[in-house]
ZAVOVO-598471 format. One line per field, with one value per residue: x, y, z of N, C-alpha, C in turn; residue number from 1; residue in one letter; chain. Coordinates in Angstrom, 2 decimals. Each point is the difference from the previous one (the first is absolute). Layout:
% residues N
n.px	c(X	...)
n.py	c(Y	...)
n.pz	c(Z	...)
ca.px	c(X	...)
ca.py	c(Y	...)
ca.pz	c(Z	...)
c.px	c(X	...)
c.py	c(Y	...)
c.pz	c(Z	...)
n	c(NUM	...)
res	c(a	...)
chain	c(A	...)
END
This chain:
% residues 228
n.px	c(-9.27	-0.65	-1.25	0.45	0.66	-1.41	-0.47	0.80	-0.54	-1.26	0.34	0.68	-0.78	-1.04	0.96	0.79	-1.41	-0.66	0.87	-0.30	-1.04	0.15	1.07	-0.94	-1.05	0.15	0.52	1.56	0.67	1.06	1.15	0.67	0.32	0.12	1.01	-0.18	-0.73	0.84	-0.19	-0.75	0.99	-0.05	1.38	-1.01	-0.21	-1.38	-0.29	-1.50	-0.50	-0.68	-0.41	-1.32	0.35	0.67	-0.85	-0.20	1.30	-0.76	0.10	0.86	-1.09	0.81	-0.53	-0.52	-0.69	-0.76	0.86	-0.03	1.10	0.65	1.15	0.69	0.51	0.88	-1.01	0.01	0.45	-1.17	0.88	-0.47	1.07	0.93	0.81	-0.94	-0.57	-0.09	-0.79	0.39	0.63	-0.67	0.49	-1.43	1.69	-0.74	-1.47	-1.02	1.50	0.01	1.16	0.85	1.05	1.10	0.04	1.24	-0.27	0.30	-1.41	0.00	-1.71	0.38	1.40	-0.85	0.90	0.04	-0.82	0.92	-1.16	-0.04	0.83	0.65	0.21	1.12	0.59	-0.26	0.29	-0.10	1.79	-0.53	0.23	1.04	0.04	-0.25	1.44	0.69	-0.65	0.55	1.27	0.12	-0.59	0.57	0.79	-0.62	-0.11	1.14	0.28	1.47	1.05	0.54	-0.94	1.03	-0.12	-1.36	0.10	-1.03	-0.51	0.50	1.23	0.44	-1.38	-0.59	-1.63	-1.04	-0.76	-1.00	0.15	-0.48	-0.73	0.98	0.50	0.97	0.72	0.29	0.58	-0.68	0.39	0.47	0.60	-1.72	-0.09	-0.68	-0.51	-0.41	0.75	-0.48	-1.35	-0.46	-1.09	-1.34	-0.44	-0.97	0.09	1.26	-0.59	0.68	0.34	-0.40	1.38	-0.86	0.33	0.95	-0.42	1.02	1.13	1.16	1.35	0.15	0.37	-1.24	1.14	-1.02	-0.39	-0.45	0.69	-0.92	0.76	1.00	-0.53	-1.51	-0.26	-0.75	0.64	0.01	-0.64	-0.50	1.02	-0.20	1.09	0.61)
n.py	c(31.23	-0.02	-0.50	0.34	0.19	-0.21	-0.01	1.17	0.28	0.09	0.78	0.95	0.03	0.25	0.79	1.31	-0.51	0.14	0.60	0.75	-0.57	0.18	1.21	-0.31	-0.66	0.73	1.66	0.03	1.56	-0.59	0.23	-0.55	-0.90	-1.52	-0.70	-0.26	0.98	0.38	-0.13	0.47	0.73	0.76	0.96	0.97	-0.74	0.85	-0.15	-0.20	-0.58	-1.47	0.68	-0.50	0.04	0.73	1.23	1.05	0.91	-0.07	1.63	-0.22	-0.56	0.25	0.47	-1.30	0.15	-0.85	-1.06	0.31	-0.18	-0.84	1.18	-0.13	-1.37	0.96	0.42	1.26	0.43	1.27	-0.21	-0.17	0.86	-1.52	1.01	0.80	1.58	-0.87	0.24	-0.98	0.14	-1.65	-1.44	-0.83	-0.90	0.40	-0.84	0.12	-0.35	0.88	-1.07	0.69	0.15	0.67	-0.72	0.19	0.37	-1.72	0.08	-0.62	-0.13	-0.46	0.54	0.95	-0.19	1.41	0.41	1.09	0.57	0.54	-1.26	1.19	-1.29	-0.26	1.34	-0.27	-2.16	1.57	0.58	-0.34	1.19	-0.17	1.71	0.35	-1.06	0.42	0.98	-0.12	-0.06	1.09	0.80	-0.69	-0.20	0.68	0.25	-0.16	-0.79	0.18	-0.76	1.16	0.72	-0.94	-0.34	0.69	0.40	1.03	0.18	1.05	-0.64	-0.69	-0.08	0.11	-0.86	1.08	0.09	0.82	0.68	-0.03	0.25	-0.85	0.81	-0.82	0.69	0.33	0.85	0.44	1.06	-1.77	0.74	0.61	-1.24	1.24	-1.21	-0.50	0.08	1.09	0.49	-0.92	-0.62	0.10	0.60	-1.08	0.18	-0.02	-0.97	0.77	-0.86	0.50	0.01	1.09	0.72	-0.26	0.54	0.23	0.18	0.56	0.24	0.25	-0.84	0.56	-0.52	-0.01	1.81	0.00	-0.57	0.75	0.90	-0.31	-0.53	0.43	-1.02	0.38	-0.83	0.23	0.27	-0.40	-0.38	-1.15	0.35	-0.82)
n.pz	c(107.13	1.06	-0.51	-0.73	0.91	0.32	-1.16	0.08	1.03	-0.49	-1.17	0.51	0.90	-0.90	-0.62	1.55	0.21	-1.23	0.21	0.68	-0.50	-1.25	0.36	0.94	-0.92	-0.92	-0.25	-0.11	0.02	-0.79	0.39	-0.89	1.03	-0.39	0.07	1.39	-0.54	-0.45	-0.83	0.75	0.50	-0.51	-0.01	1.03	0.39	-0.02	1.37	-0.18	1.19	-0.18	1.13	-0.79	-1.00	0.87	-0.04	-0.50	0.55	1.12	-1.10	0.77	-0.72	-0.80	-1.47	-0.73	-1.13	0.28	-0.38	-1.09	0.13	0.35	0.58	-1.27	-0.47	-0.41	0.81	-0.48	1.24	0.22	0.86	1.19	0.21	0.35	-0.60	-0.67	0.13	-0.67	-1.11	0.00	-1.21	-0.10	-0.63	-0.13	0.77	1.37	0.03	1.11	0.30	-0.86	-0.50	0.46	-1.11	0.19	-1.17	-0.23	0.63	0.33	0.07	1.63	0.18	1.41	0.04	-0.26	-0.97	-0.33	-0.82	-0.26	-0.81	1.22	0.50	0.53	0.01	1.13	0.02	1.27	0.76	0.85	0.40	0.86	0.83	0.82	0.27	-1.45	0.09	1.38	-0.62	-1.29	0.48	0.53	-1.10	-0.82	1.24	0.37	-1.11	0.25	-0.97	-0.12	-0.19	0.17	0.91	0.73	-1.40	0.43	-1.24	0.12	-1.20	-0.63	-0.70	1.02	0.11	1.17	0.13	-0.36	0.86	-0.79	0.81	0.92	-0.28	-0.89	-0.70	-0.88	0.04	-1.33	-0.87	-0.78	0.37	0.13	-0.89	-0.14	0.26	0.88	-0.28	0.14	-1.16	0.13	-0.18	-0.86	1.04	-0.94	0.98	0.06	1.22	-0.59	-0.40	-0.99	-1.42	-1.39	-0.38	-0.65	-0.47	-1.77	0.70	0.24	-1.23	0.32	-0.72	1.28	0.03	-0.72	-1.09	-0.53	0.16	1.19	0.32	1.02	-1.08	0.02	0.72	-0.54	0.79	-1.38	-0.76	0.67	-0.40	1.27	0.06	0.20	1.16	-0.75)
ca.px	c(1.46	0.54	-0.65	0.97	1.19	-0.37	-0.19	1.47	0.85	-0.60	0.75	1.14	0.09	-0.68	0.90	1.05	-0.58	-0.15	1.22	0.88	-0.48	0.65	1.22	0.04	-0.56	-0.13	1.07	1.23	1.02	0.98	1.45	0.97	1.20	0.92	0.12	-0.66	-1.61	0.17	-0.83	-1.42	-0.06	1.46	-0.19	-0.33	-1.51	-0.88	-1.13	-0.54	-0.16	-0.75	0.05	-0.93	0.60	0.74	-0.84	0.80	-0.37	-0.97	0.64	-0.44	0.10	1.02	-0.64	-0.04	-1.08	-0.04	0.47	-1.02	1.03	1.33	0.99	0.43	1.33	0.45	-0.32	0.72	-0.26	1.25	0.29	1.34	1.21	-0.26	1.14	-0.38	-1.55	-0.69	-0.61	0.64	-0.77	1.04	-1.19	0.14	0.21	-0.40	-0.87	0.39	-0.01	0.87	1.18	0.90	1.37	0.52	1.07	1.00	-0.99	-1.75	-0.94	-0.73	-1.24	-0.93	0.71	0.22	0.94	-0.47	0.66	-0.57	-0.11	-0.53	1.13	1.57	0.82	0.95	1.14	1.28	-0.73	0.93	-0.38	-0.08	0.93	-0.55	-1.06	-1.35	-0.44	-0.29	-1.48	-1.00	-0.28	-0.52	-1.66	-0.32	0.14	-1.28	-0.73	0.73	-0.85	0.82	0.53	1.65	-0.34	1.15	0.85	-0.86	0.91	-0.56	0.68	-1.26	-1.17	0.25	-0.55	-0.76	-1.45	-0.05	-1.28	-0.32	-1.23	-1.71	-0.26	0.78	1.02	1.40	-0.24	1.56	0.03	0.18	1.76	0.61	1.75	0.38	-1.41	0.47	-1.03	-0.46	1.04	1.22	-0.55	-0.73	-1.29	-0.85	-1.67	-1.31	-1.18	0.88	-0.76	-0.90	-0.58	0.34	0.35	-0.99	0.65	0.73	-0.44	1.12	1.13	1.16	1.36	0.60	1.64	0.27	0.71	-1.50	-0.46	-1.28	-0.44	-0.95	-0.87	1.17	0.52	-1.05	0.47	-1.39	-0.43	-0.62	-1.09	-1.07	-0.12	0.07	0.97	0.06)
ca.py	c(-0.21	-0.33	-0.53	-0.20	-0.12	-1.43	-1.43	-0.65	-0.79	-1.40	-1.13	-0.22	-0.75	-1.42	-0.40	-0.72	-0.93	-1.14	-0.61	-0.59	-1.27	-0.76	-0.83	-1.07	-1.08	-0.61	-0.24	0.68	-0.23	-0.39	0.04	-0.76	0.92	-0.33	-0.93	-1.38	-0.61	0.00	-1.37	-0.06	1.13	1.22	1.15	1.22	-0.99	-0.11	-1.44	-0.03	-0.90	-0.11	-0.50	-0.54	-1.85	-0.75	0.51	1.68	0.42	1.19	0.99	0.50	-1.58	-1.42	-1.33	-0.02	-0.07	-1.23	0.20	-0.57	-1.27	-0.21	-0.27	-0.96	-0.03	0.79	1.33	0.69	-0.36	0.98	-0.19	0.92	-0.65	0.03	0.72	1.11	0.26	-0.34	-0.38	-0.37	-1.39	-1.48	-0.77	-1.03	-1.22	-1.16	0.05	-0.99	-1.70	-0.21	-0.18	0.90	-0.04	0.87	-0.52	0.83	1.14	-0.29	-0.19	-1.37	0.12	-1.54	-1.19	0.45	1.14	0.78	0.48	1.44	0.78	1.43	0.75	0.32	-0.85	0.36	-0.87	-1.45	0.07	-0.02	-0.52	1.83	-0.02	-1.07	0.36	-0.25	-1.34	-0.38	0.38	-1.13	-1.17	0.29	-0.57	-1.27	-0.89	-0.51	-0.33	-1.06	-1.26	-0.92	-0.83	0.24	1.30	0.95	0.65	0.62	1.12	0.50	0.61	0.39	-0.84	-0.90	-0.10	-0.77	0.20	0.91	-0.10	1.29	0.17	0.91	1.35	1.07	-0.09	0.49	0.82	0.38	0.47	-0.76	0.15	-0.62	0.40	0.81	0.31	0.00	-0.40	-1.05	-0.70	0.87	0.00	-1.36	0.40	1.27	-0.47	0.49	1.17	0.53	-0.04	0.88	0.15	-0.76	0.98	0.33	1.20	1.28	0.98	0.73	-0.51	0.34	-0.54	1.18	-0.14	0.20	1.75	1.37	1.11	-0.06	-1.88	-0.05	0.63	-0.06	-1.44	-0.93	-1.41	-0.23	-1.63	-0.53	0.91	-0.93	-1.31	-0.39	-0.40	-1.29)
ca.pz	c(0.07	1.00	-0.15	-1.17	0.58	0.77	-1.04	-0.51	0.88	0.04	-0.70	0.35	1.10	-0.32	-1.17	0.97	0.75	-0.77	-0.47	1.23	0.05	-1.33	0.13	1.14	0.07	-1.48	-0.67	0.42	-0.90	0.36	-0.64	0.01	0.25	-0.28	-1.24	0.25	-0.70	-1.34	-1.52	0.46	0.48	-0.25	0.76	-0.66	-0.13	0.33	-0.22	0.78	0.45	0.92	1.29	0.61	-0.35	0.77	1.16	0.21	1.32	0.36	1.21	1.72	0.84	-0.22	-0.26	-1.78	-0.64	-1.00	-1.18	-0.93	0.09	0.44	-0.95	-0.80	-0.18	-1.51	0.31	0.19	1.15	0.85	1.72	0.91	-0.35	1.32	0.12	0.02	-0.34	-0.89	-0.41	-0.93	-0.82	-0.08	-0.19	1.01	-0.79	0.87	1.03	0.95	0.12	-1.13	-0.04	-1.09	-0.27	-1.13	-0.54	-1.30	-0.65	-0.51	1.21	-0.24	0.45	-0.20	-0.78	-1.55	-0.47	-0.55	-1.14	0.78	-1.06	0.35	0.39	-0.70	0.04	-0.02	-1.00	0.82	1.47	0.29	1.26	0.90	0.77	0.78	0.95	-0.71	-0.22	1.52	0.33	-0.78	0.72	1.41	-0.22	-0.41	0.55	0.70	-0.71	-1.01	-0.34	-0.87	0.59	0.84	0.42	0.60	-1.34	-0.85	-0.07	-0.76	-1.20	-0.77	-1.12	0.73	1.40	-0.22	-0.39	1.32	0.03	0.44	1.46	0.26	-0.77	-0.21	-1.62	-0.75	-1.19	-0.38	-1.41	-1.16	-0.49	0.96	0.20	0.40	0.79	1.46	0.15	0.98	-0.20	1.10	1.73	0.72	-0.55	0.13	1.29	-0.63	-0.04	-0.56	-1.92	-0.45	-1.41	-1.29	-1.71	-0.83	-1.19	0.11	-0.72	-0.92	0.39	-0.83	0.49	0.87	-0.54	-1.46	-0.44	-0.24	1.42	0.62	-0.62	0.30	-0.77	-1.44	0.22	0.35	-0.68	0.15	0.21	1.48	0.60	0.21	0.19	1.05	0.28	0.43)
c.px	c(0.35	-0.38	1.04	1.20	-0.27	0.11	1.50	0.90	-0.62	0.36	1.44	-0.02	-0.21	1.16	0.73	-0.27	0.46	1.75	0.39	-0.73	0.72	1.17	0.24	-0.41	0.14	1.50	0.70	0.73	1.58	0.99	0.70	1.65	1.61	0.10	-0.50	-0.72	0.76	-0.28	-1.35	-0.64	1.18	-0.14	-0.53	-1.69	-0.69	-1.27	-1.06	-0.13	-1.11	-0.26	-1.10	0.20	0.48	-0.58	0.46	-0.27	-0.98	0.81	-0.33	-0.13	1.12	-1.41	-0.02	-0.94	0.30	0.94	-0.81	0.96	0.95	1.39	-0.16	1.47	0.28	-0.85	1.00	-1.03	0.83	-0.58	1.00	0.60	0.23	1.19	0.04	-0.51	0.07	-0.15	0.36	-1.12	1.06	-1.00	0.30	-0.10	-0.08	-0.79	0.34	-0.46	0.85	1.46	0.61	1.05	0.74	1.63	0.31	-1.82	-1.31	-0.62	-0.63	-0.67	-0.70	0.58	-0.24	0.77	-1.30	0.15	-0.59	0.89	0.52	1.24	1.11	1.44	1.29	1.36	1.02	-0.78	1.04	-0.80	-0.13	1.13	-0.17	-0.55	-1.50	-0.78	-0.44	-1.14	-1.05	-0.19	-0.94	-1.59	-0.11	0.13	-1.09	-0.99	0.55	-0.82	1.02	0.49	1.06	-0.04	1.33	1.36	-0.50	0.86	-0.95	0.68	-1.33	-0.88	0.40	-0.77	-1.17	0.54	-0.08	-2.03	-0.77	-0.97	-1.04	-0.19	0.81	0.02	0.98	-0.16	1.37	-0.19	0.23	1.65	0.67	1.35	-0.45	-1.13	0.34	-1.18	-0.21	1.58	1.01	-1.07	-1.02	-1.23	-0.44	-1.00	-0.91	-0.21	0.80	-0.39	-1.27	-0.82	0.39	0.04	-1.14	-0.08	1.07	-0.74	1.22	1.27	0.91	1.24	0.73	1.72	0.11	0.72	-0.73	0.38	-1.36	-0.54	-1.48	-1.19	0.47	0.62	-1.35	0.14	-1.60	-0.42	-0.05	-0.50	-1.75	0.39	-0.04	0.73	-0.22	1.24)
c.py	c(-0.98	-1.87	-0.78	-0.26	-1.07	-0.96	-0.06	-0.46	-1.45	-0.87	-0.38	-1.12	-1.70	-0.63	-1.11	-0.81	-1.42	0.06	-0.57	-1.55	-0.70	0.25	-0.32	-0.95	-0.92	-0.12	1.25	-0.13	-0.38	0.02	-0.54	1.14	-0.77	-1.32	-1.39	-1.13	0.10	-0.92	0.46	1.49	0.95	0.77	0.97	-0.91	0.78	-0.53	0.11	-1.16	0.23	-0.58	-0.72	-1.70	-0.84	0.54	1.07	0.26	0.59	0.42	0.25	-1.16	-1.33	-1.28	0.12	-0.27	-1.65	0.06	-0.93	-1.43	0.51	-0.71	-1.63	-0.15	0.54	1.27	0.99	1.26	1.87	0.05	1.10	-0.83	-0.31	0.37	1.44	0.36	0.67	-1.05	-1.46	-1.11	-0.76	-0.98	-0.89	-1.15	-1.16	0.49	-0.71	-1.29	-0.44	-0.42	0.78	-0.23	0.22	-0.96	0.41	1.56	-0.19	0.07	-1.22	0.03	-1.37	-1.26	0.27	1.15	1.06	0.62	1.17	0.62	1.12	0.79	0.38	-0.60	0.82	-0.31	-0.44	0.49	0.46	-0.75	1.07	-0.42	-1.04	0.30	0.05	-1.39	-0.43	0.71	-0.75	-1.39	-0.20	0.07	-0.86	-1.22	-0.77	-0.63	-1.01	-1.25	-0.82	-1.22	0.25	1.30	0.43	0.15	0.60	1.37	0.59	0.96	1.02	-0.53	-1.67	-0.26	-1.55	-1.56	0.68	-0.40	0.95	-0.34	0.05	1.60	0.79	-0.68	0.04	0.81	0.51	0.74	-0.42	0.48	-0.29	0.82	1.70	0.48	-0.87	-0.89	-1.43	-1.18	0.71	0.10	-0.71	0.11	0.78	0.09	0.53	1.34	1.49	0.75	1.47	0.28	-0.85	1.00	-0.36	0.16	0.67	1.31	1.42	-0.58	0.61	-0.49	0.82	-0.23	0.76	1.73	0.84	0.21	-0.09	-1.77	-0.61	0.20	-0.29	-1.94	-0.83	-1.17	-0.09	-1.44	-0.19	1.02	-0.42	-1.49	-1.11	-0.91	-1.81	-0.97)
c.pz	c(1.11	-0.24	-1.25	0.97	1.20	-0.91	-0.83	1.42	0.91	-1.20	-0.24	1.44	-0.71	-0.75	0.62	0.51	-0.89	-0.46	1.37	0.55	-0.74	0.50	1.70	-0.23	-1.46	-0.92	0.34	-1.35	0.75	-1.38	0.07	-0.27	-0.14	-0.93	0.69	-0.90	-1.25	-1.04	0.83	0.01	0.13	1.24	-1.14	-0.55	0.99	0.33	0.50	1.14	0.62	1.25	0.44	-0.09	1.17	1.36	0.80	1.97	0.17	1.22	1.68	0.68	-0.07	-0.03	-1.36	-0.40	-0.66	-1.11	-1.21	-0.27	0.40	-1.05	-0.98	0.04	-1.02	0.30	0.16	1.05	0.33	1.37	0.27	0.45	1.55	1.10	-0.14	-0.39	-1.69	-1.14	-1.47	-0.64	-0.36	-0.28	0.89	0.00	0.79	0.69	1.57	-0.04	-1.56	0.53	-1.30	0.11	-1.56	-0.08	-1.06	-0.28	-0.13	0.80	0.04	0.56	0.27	-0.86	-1.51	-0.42	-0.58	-1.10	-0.08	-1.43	0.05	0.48	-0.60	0.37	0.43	-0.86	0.37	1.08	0.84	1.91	1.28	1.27	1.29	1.20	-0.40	0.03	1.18	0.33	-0.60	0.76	1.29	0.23	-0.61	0.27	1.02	-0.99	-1.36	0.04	-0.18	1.27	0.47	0.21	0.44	-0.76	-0.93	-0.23	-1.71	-0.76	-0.88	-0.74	0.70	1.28	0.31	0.43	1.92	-0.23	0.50	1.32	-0.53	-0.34	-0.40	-1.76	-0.07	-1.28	-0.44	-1.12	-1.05	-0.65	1.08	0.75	0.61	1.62	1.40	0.71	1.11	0.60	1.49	1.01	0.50	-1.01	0.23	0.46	-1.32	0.33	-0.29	-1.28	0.31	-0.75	-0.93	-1.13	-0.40	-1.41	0.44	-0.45	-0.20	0.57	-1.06	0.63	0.60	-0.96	-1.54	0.49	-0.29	0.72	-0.11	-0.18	0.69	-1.12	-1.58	0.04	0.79	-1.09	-0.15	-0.38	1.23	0.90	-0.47	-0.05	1.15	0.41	1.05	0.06)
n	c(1	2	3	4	5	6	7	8	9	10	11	12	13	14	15	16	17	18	19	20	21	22	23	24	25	26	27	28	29	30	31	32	33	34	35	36	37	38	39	40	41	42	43	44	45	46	47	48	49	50	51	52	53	54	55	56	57	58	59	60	61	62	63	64	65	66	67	68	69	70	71	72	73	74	75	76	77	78	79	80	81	82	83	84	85	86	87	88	89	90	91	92	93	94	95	96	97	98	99	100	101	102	103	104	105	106	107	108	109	110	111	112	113	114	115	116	117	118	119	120	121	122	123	124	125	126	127	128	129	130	131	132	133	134	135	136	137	138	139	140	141	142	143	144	145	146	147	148	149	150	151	152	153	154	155	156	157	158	159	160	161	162	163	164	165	166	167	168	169	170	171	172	173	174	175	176	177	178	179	180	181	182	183	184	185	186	187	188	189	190	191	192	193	194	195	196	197	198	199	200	201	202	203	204	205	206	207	208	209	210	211	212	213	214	215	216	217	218	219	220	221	222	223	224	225	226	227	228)
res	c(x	x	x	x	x	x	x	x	x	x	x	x	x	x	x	x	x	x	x	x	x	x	x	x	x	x	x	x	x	x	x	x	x	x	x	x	x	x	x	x	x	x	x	x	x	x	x	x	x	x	x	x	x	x	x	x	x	x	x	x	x	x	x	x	x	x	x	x	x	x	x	x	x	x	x	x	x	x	x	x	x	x	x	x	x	x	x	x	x	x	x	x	x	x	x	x	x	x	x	x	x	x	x	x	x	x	x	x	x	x	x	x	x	x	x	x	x	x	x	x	x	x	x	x	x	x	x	x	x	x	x	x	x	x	x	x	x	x	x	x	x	x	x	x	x	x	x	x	x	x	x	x	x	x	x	x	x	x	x	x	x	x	x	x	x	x	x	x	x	x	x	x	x	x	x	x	x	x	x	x	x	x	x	x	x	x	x	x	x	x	x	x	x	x	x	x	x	x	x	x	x	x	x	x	x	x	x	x	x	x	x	x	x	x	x	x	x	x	x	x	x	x	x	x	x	x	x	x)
chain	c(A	A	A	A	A	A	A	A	A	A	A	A	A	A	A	A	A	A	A	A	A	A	A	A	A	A	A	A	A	A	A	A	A	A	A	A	A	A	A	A	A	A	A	A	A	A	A	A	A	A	A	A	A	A	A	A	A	A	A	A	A	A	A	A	A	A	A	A	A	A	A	A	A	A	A	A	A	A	A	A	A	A	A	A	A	A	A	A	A	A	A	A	A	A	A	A	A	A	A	A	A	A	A	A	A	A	A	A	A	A	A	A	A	A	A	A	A	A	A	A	A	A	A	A	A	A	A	A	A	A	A	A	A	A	A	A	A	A	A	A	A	A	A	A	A	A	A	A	A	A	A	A	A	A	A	A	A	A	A	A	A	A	A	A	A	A	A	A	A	A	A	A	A	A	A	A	A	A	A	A	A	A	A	A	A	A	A	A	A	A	A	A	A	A	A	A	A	A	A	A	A	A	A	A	A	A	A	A	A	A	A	A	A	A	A	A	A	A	A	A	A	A	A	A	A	A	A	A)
END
């Protein structure tokens, strides 16, 4: 008996061991919890991510494991957030040393307009308040590129050409009208970057009238797929 109650708690130990590697070093689950990502990613999206791509923490020491590469432009990218503790996903629409800028909605990358499939288009550009606009202005002004920095007066979908630093990303959502993203608090420090959407592996519509919509509103076309 006793001998039977060593080898189920040596395998219970071995179990915790090997998850607790995989979700420090390999892959994490994550939720989506609002309409940002929307055309990409819903609320009520379950995801896996993986953290080795970009090179996961090692706990205690504040150090990282190699990343196997480093972010892409159009990566969709979950970081912490650099305003509070936690966890968000956004893609990413300037590397460093990239020139960026957003006219009537569009994005311009390097003097090239973009053509972005992916996103959920607003249905009017609106405009944000003019204390929103004087913050926008305020990190972006060091880093403006244009020719009349001191009538620079930024807009949501009106900014720019701003030039990303050194280790850092721009990054924004793919649902322009509903996402709290790079446009309001600057850039994003590399070493910010946590991961990369994996799989959905489950997802239903928290908003459906069903009772119980976790269980009565699984959206199973997208379950296993991979979010890009």
């Amino acid at each position: 008996m006793k001998q039977r109650l060593l080898e189920g708690i040596k395998t219970v130990a071995v179990a915790l061991g090997v998850w607790l590697v995989i979700s420090t070093f390999l892959v994490q689950g994550y939720r989506i919890p609002s309409e940002s990502m929307e055309g990409t990613l819903l609320p009520g999206d379950w995801l896996f991510v993986t953290k080795a791509l970009y090179g996961a923490d090692v706990p205690l020491i504040d150090r990282r494991m190699p990343a196997i590469r480093e972010p892409r432009r159009g990566d969709l990218v979950v970081f912490h957030s650099v305003e509070e503790d936690l966890a968000v996903v956004k893609r990413v629409m300037g590397l460093p040393g990239d020139t960026l800028s957003m006219r009537d909605g569009v994005v311009i990358r390097n003097g090239v307009r973009l053509s972005e499939p992916y996103i959920t288009p607003p249905p009017a550009l609106r405009s944000e308040s003019p204390e929103v606009r004087a913050r926008m202005r305020s990190w972006q002004l060091p880093h403006f590129a244009g020719s009349a920095p001191a009538g620079y007066d930024p807009d949501l979908y009106q900014w720019g050409p701003i030039v990303v630093p050194p280790e850092s990303l721009f990054v924004m959502g793919d649902n322009r009208d509903q996402s709290y993203d790079g446009r309001y608090w600057g850039f994003l420090p590399r070493r910010n970057v946590r991961g990369a959407p994996l799989v959905i592996y489950y997802s239903y519509d928290p908003a459906s009238w069903r009772p119980l919509p976790f269980l009565s509103a699984i959206r199973w076309g997208r379950l296993g797929t991979w979010p890009r």
